[in-house]
C-alpha positions, 0 to 999 in steps of 0.5 A: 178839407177833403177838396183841399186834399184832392187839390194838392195831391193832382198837380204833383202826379200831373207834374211828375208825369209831364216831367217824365214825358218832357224826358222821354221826349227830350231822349227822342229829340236827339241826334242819333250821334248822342243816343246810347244804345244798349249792344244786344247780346249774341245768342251763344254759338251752338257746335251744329251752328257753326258746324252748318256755318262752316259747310255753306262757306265751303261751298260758296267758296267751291262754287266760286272757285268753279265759276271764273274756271267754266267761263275762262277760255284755257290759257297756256298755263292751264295746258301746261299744268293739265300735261304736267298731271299727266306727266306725273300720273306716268311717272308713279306708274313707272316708280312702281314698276321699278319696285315690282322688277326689284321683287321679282322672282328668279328664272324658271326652271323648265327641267321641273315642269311636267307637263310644260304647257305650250300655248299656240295663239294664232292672231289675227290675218294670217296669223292662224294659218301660219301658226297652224303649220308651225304648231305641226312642225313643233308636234313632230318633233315633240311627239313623244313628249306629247304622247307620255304628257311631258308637254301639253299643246293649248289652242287660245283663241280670241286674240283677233282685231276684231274681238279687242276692238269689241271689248276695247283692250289691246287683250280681252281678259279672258284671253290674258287669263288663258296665256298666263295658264301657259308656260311658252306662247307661240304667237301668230302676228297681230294687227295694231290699228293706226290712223284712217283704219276702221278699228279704234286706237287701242295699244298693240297686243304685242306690247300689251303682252310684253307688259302684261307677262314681262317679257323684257327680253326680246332676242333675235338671231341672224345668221347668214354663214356665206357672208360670215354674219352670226349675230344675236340681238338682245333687243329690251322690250318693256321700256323707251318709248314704246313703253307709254308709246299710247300716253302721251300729251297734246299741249293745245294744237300745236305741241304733241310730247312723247315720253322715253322711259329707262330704269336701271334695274330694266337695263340691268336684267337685260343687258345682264342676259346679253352677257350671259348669253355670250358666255355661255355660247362663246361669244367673245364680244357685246356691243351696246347700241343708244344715241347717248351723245345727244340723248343723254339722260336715258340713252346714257343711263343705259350704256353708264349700266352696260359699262358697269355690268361688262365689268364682271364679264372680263373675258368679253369685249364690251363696245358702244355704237350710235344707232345712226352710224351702226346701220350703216356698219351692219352692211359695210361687208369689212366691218359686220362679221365683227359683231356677234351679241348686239344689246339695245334699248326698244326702239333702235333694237326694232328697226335694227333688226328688221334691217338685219333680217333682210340679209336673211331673207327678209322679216318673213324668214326671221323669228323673235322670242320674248322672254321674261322670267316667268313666261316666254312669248315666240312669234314672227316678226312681221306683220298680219298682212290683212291684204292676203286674207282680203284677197285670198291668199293666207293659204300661201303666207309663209310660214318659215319665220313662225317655225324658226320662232318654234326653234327658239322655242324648242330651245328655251324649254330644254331641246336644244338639239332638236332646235338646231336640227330645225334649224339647219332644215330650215335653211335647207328649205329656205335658203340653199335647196328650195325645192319648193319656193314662197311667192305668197300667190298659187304662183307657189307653194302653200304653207302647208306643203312647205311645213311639209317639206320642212318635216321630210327633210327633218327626217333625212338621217343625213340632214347635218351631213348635207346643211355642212355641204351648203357651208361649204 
């Protein structure tokens, strides 16, 4: 009984089994077309996991991104693109700058300062030794004023080539901080560097200036009585193309693009102080200078703002001229006594009045004042002639443009009397006795005894009587 029971129990596991492995062979048998497989569930994403996901995209995306642009040569297009940046860096510039002219604040008035503070800042080249001998001739005059501290004279070094080159701006900082301590600056030339000198590229200290103390007034007086020439240039100073005159692009080898920059409200202040000017002085007309018949965009923004500003002045007559055609009319003898206040973007005023000063005697013999209306720069218009002071001669650089600028000077603090009587020895000196000549060698006079001759015949009590002789 027992071993019939073990018999019939051993086959039905035997079997169950065989049928259980034919099974599973049979599953793995068959083509993996027909197998079921079970999807393995996805383990939950985590906020850091995707967070961390996300990151490595990026930066596989940015370093592929960076690649082709390392290994591609610069097409066109990339030039292109790379000025326009530039292009448009200078534009913001210059949208802020209109806003900060829209704020600014009124005209200073000099009859409340006291002490009127006057910086003497020589330059570079012959720049101190001229400045010197204007700063004497304006101690002379402003004596009392200097003794009782109504005014105050300041010496402020470090404007050379060499120190800007030194620290790479076009004016050291300490050297801005020092000026805007000031209330009027009488400025020595200074040197801007160009191609194939020693110095690096860095911007004139003179247009820094301008930028820097918003002097957008340059002004300029021309006056020669015997061929009847009495001309005043209102020259503006902060904008055209000297404005990023340093900013340009290079488009690859072959292109080089310059910008001209006119705003409305630097036309306005500066044609509006043309204005003024005449009328306060009794000018009866302003002349508007541009080239708004080919350069129409800025050229016509400035003359459209000029004829809308001449209507408020009914009593002067406002006229335009082309630059081109109106240095020619500046030596026609029929036509140049006829123009008095002359109004004008940078750069056409630039070369208009260096034209200009030669019926005078030459830029040697003329001064500029810069004016802003918070500061006011004097200084000469022409250069630092580094050649002099190579060769030793900066003893016998004339001085008479720097101390016609101590003219405009005296006049624009308060002395108008005084600055005219300057004035008047000036072309007494200079133009009619010249009893002692400039030659810029020892062939001549030196600086220092011209600014002496300057002071003596300012002290003749007949000087009026005998500049009234040479007119006539």
């Amino acid at each position: 009984m027992a071993k019939r029971r073990k018999s019939t129990k051993r086959p039905a596991r035997t079997s169950a089994r065989k049928k259980l492995q034919a099974k599973r062979g049979a599953k793995r048998a068959k083509p993996k077309s027909q197998k079921k497989t079970k999807k393995a569930k996805k383990p939950k994403k985590t906020k850091k996991r995707t967070t961390a996901r996300k990151a490595t995209k990026k930066r596989k995306a940015a370093a592929r991104a960076k690649r082709p642009a390392a290994r591609k040569t610069p097409t066109g297009d990339t030039k292109v693109e790379k000025a326009a940046l530039h292009f448009g860096k200078l534009l913001a510039k210059q949208l802020a700058r209109v806003q900060r002219m829209k704020r600014e604040e009124d005209w200073i008035d000099f009859s409340t300062l006291s002490p009127i503070v006057i910086g003497v800042c020589g330059g570079d080249g012959i720049g101190p030794m001229i400045s010197r001998q204007a700063e004497r001739v304006l101690e002379h005059l402003l004596r009392m004023e200097k003794a009782t501290g109504k005014v105050e004279f300041r010496t402020i070094e470090g404007l050379t080539i060499e120190r800007r080159a030194e620290v790479g701006k076009p004016i050291p900082d300490d050297v801005l901080a020092e000026l805007k301590k000031c209330h009027v600056i009488l400025k020595g030339p200074t040197t801007t560097p160009r191609k194939g000198d020693p110095w690096p590229n860095i911007e004139s200290a003179n247009v820094a200036m301008r930028k820097e103390l918003d002097l957008f007034a340059n002004v300029r007086p021309v006056k020669v009585p015997e061929q009847g020439i009495d001309w005043t240039f209102y020259r503006e100073n902060t904008e055209d193309v000297y404005a990023v005159g340093s900013e340009g692009a290079l488009v690859g080898d072959d292109l080089a693009v310059d910008f001209k920059v006119i705003t409305r409200p630097g036309s306005e202040r500066i044609i509006r102080a043309a204005f003024e000017y005449a009328r306060k002085n009794g000018k009866r007309r302003v002349t508007v200078v541009t080239k708004a018949n080919v350069v129409k965009t800025t050229d016509g923004l400035f003359l459209r703002t000029a004829q809308d500003i001449a209507e408020e002045y009914p009593e002067i007559e406002c006229d335009d001229w082309y630059i081109d055609i109106m240095t020619a009319k500046l030596v026609d003898p029929k036509r140049r006594t006829q123009f008095q206040v002359l109004v004008l973007p940078n750069l056409y005023g630039d070369i208009l009045t260096d034209e200009a000063a030669e019926f005078q005697g030459g830029v040697g013999t003329a001064g500029a004042a810069n004016i802003g209306k918070r500061y006011a720069m004097f200084e000469a218009i022409h250069g630092s002639a580094p050649r002099m002071v190579q060769e030793g001669r900066a003893q016998y650089a004339d001085p008479c443009s720097m101390i016609r600028a101590g003219a405009m000077l005296l006049s624009h603090i308060g002395y108008p009397e005084r600055a005219r009587k300057l004035e008047m020895a000036l072309d007494i000196c200079g133009q009619y006795e010249k009893r002692l000549v400039m030659t810029g060698r020892d062939t001549g006079a030196s600086g220092t005894e011209f600014a002496d001759y300057v002071m003596e015949t300012l002290a003749d009590p007949g000087l009026e009587e005998c500049w009234r002789r040479y007119q006539r």
